[in-house]
N, C-alpha and C positions, 0 to 999 in steps of 0.2 A: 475311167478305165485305168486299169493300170499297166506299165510296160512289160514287165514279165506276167505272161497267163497263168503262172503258176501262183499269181498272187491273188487272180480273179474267183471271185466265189463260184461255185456251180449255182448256186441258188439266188437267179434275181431280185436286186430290190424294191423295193416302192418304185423307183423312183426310176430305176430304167423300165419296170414293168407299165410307168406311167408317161413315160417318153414319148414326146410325137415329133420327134426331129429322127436324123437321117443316120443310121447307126455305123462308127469308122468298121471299117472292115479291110481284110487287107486284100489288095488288088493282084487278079491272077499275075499281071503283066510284071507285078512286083516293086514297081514305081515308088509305091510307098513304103516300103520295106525298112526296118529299120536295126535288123540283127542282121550279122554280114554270116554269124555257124547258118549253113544250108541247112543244117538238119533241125537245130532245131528253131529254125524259122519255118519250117515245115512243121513241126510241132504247135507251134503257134498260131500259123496259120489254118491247122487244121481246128484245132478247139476252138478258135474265135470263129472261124466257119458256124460245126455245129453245134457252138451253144445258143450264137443268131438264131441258127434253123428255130431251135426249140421255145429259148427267151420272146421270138420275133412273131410265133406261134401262140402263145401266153399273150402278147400283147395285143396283138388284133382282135383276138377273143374277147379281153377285156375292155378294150375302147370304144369297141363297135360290136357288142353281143348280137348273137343273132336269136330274136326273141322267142322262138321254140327251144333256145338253151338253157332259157334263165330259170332259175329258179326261185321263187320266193318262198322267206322261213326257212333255210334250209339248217339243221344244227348237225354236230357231230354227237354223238349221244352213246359211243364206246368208242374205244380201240384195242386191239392187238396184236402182236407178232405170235402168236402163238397157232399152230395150225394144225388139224386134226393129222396130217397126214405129214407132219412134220414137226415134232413137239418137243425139238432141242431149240425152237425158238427162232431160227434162222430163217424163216421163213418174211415174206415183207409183212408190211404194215398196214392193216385192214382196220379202215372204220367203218362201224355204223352210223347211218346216214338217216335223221328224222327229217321226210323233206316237207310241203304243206299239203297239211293233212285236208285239207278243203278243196285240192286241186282231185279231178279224178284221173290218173293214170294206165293207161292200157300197158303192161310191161311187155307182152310180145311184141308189140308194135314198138313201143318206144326205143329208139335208139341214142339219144341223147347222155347213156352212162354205160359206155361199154366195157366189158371185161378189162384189164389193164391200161383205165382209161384214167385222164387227169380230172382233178377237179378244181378248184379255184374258189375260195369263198370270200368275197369283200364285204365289206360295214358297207 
């Protein structure tokens, strides 16, 4: 980790995403505090909050899947930013998803890819 949040990636890596130890966090009571500006140790403190939330979320998922999530064979097979209803390109980043073709899928039912939902692909 590094002392200024402003050096931390948004985007976890391996290697914290593979983490099974106890992650520093910084403590309400402030004890461990180690910027004396209030504010922006409050800045600080806020983005190592929720990028935990999010990172901490990612990693449970991936240590311990829970087996109606998994998917097997699953490839990326397009992408784009380009969106019908929005074609200066600003729009996110949409892939198509080939998942295994040999599973059979109820899609009403299924809820395991939801609208604005993450995905996670590992070897």
């Amino acid at each position: 980790d590094h002392s200024n949040f402003r050096d931390i990636s948004l985007v976890p890596t391996q290697d914290e995403l593979s983490y099974r130890g106890r992650s520093w966090l910084p403590l309400a009571s402030g004890e461990n505090a180690f910027i004396s500006d209030p504010e922006q140790r409050l800045l600080d403190k806020n983005f190592r909050l929720l990028r935990e939330d999010a990172v901490g979320a990612m990693r449970e998922n991936i240590l311990a899947p829970r087996p109606s999530k998994v998917w097997k064979n699953a490839r990326i097979i397009g992408a784009s930013c380009q969106h019908a209803f929005n074609p200066k390109g600003t729009a996110p980043l949409y892939f198509l998803m080939q998942l295994d073709p040999h599973k059979s899928i109820d899609w009403k039912k299924q809820r395991s890819l939801p609208n604005d939902g993450l995905i996670v692909l590992c070897n």
